[in-house]
C-alpha positions as CSV (number, residue, x, y, z in Angstrom):
1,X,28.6,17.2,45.6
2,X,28.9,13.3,45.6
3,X,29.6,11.2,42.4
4,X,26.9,9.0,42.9
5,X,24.7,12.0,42.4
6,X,26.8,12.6,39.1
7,X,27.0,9.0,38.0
8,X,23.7,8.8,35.9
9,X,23.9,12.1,34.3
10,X,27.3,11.0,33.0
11,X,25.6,7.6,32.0
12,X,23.0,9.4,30.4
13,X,25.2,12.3,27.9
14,X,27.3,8.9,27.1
15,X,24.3,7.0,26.2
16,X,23.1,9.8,24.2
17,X,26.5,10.4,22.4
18,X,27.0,6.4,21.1
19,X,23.2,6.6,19.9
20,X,24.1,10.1,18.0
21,X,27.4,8.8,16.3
22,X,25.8,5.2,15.3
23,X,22.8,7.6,14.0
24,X,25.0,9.7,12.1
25,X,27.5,6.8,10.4
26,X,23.8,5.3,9.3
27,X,23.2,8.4,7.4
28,X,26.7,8.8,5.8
29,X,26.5,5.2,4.3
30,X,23.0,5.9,3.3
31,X,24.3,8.8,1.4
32,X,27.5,6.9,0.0
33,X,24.8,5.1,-1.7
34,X,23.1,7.1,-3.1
35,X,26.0,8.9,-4.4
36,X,26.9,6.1,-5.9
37,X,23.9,5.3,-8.0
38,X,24.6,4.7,-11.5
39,X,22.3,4.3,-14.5
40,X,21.8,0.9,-14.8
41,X,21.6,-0.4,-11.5
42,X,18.2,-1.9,-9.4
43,X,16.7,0.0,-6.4
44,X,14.2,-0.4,-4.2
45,X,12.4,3.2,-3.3
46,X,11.5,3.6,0.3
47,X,7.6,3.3,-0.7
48,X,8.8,-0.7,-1.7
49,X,8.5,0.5,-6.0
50,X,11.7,-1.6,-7.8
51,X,13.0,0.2,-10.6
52,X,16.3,1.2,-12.7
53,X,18.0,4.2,-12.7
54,X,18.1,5.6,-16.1
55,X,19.5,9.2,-15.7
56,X,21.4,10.4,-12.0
57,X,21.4,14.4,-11.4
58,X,22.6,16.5,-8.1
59,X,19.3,16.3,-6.1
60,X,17.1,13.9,-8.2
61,X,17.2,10.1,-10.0
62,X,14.8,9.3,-12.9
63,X,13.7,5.6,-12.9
64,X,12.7,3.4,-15.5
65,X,9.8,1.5,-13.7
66,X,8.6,0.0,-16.9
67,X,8.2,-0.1,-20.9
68,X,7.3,3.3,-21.3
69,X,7.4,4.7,-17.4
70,X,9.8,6.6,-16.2
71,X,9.4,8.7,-12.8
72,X,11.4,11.4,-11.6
73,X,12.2,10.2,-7.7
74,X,14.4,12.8,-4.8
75,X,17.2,10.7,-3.8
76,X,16.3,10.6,-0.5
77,X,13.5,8.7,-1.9
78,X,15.6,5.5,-2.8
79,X,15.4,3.0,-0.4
80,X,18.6,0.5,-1.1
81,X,20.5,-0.4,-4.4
82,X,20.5,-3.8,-5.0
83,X,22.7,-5.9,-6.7
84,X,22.3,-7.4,-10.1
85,X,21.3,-10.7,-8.8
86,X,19.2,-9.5,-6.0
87,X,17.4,-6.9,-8.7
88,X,16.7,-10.2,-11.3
89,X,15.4,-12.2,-8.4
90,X,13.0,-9.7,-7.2
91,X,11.8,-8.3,-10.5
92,X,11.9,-10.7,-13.2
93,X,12.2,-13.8,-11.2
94,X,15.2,-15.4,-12.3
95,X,17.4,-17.0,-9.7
96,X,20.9,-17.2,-9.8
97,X,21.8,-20.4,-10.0
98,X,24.5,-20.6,-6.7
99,X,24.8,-24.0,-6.2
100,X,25.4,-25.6,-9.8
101,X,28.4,-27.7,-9.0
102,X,26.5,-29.2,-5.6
103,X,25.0,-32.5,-5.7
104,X,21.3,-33.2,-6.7
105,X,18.7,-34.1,-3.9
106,X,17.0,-37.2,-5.3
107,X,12.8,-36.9,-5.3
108,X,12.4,-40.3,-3.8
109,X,14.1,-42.0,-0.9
110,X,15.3,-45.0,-2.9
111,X,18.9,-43.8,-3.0
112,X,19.1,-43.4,0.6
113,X,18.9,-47.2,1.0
114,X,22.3,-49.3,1.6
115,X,21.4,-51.8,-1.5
116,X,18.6,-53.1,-3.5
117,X,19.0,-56.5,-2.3
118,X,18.1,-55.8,0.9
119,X,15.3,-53.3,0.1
120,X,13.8,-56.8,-1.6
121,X,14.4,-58.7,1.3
122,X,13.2,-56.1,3.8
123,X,9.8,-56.2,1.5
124,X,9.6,-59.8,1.6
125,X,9.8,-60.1,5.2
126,X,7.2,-57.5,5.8
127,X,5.2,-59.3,3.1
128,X,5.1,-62.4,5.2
129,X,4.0,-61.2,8.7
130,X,0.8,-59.5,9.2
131,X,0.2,-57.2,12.5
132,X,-2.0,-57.0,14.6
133,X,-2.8,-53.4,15.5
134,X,-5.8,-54.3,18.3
135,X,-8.4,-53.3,16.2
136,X,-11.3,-55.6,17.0
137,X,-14.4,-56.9,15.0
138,X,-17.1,-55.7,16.5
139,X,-20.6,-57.9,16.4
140,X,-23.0,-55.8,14.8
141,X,-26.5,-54.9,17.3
142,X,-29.5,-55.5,16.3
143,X,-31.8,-52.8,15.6
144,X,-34.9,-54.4,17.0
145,X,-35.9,-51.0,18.4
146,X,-37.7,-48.5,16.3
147,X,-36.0,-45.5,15.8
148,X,-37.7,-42.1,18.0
149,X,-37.2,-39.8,15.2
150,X,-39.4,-41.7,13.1
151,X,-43.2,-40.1,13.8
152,X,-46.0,-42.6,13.9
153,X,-48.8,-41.3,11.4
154,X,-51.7,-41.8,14.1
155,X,-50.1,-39.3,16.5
156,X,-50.0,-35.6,16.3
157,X,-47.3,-33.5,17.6
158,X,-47.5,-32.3,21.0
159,X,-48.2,-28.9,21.3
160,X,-47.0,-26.3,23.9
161,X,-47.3,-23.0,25.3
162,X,-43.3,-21.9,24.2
163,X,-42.6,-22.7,27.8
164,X,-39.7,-25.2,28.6
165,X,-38.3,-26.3,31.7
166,X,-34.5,-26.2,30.4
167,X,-34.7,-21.9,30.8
């Protein structure tokens, strides 16, 4: 036997043993988290519900979705744990405020100018000149020709068969 004929199978069983091992380290973090689910914290189930775990047994985790709701989920069931930001921002809304020591963007671009002098004088100047944009006055036409919508009350419509010549 040649190895070229042996080259792709060997391509192929490596192939398939980095897409098994990246497969399986998915899974073990997936169940790291889980496992580490404690009451308290936000998840996310893998039908998109948000919720807190309130209780965390062997096999099971039972959420509080709600005032009132709780729901007795597999843990295969959960999704992700989020963090405590992450859970606030999703859930109730409230974002974390990251940048508090940055400086604040101003609503108008009136601080962007070098000085206020010479936003006056900049006015001033483009107060004084007017531009000409090629816009043209038109001469209005006269309208010494009756309109052909308007019907004459002497005449009566013409009438036809249904037949038209733009068929």
């Amino acid at each position: 036997m040649n190895i070229t004929m042996l080259l792709p199978f060997i391509v192929l069983i490596g192939a398939m043993f980095l897409m098994t091992r990246s497969a399986k380290r998915k899974q073990q973090q997936a169940a790291n988290m889980r496992n580490e689910m404690q009451p308290g914290s936000g998840v996310r189930t893998i039908g998109g519900m948000y919720a807190t775990v309130k209780e965390v047994n062997e096999d099971t985790v039972l959420l509080d979705a709600g005032p009132g709701v709780e729901l007795l989920f597999a843990k295969n069931a959960i999704g992700s744990v989020l963090s405590d930001d992450e859970y606030n921002r999703i859930v109730h809304g409230i974002e974390h405020d990251l940048k508090s020591d940055s400086d604040v963007v101003p609503d108008d671009a009136s601080s962007l100018t070098e000085t206020d002098d010479s936003a006056d004088e900049a006015a001033a100047a483009s107060d004084d000149k007017s531009v000409d944009l090629g816009k043209k006055d038109a001469p209005e036409e006269p309208a010494d020709e009756p309109v052909a919508a308007e019907a004459k009350p002497d005449e009566e419509p013409k009438k036809t068969d249904g037949d038209s010549e733009s068929k």
